[in-house]
C-alpha positions, 0 to 999 in steps of 0.5 A: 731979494735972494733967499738966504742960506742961513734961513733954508726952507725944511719939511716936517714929517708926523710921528705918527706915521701917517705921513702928513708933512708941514713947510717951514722955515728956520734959522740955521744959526739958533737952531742947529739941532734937528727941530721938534715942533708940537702940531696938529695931524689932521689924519690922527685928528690930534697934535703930534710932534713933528720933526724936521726931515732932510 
């Protein structure tokens, strides 16, 4: 089965500036905006918003 484009794979960058990165996938036609997900930093030791680079 062939990979959607309307589902592309993207990568989230911390906010913290540590640079650790997380792969994800998402809809493209319920999530136009740029996506903001709350997750764990394991460099920081804490959660973190991370937010989808491109």
């Amino acid at each position: 089965m062939a990979r959607s484009e309307l589902r592309p794979v993207i990568g989230l960058r911390s906010t913290a500036g540590t640079g650790y990165t997380y792969v994800t996938r998402k809809n493209r036609r319920t999530d136009a905006d740029r996506l903001v997900l709350r997750k764990y930093d394991p460099v920081v030791g804490r959660h973190v918003g991370f937010r989808e680079e491109r």
